[in-house]
C-alpha positions as CSV (number, residue, x, y, z in Angstrom):
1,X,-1.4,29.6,69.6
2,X,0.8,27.0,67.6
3,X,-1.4,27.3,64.4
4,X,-0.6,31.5,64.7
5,X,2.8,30.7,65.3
6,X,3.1,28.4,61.8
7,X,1.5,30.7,60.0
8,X,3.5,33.8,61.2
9,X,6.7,31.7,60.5
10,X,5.1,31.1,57.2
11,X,4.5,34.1,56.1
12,X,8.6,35.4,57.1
13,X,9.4,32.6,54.8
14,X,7.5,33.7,51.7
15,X,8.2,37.4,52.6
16,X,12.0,36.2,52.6
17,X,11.9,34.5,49.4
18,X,10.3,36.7,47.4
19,X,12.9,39.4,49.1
20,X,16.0,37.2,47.5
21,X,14.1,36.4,44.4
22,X,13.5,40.2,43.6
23,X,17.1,40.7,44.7
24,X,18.7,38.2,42.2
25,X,16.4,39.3,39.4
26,X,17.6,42.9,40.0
27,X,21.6,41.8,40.1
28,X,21.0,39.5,37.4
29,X,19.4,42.8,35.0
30,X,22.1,44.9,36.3
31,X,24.6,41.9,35.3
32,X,22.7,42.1,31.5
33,X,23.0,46.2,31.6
34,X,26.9,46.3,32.0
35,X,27.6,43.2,29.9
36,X,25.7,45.0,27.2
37,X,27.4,48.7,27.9
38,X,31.2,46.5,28.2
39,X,30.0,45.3,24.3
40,X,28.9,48.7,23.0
41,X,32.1,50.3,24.2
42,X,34.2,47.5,22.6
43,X,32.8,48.0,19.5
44,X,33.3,51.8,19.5
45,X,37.2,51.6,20.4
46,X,37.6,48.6,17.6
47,X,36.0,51.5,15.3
48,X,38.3,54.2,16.7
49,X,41.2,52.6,16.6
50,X,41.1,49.3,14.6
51,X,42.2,46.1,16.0
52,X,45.8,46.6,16.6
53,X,45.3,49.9,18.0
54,X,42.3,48.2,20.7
55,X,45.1,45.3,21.6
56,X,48.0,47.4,21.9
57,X,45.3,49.8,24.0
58,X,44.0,47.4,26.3
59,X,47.4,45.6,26.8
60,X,49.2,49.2,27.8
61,X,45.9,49.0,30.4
62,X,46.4,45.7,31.4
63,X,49.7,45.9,32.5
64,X,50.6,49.7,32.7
């Protein structure tokens, strides 16, 4: 009965790991997504509106 015990414990161990590993690899590609869409829209509104036009932008943003 112990050595079923072990192995059941075991097994909840790897299932829980590989749980939080394929939950950190998903926030981490999430993280890479919306890092990537932040950039892309950066770039746009410095070709919209040049750089003074982007700072003065996100400072009216920033503090209303």
């Amino acid at each position: 009965m112990t050595a079923n015990t072990q192995t059941a414990t075991r097994n909840q161990a790897e299932v829980g790991y590989e749980t939080s590993k394929f939950a950190l690899g998903v926030g981490i590609a999430s993280a890479a997504m919306i890092g990537l869409w932040a950039t892309a829209c950066m770039a746009s509104a410095l070709l919209s509106n040049g750089l003074g036009g982007t700072v003065k932008a996100l400072f009216t943003a920033i503090t209303g």
